[in-house]
C-alpha positions in Angstrom: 176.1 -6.7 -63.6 176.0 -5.1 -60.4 172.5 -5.3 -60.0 173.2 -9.0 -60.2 175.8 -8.4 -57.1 173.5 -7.2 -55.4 170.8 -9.6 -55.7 173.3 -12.2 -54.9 174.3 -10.4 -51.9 170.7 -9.6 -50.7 169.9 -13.6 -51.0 172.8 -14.6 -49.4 171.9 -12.3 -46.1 168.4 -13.6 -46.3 169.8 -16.6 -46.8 172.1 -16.5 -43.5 169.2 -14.8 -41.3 167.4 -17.9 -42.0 169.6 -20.4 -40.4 170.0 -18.1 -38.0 166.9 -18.4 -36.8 166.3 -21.6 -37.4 169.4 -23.2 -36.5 171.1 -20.9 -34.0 173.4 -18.5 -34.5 176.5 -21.0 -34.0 175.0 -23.7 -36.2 174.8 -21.1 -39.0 178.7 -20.1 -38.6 179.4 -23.9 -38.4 177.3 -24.8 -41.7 179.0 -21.6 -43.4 182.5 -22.6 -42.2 181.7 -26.3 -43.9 180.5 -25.0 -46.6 183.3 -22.5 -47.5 185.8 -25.3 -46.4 184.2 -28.0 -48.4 185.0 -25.2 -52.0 188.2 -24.5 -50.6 189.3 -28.0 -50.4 188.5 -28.7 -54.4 190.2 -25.5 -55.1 193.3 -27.4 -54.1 192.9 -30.3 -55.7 196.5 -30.7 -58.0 196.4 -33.3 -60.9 199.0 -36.2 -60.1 198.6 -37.9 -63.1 202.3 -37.0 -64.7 203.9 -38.6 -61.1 201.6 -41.4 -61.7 202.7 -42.3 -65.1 206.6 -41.8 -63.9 206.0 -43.9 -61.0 203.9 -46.8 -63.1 207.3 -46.5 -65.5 209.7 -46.4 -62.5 208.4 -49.7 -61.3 208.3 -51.4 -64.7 211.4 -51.0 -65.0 213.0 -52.2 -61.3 210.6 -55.1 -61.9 212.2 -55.9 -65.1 215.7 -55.8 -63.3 214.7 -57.8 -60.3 213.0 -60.5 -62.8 216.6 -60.0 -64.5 218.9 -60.5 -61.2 216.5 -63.4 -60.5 217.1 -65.5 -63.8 220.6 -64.2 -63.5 221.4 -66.0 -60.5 220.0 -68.8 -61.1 221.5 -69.5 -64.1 225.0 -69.1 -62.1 223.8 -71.8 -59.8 223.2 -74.0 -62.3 226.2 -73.3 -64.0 228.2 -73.9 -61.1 226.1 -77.3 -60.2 227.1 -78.4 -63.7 230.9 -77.7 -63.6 230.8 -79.7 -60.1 228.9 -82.8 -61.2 231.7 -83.2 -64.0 234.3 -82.2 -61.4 233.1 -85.4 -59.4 232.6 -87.8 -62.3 
């Protein structure tokens, strides 16, 4: 196991004095930044899917209560233009 360490290692600094001398010796820090960045980022990544599935419920249900109001109110309106029409008559 350690010999595989070591390999991994040894390839990794052949691997860096490459881009150094192809690249420059900035561009090779820059491309190793991104690179460790770029695993750090996924490393971080949290499931939402539970606050998902609250919210999707959440809004079901203050649609279904607006819908609600909505039919609710009209219903008094009509109501209310009923009783007047017989009021008049």
């Amino acid at each position: 196991m350690n010999d595989v360490i070591e390999m991994e290692k040894q390839d990794n600094g052949k691997n860096w004095a490459m881009a150094r001398s192809r690249f420059g010796k900035r561009a090779a820090k820059i491309g190793t930044a991104l690179a460790a960045a770029g695993t750090s980022v996924t490393a971080f990544a949290v499931d939402h899917t539970a606050e998902i599935t609250a919210a999707q419920g959440d809004a079901l249900t203050n649609t279904t209560a607006a819908v609600g109001a909505v039919i609710a109110v009209a219903a008094v309106v009509f109501g209310v233009g009923i009783v007047l029409r017989l009021m008049n008559r």
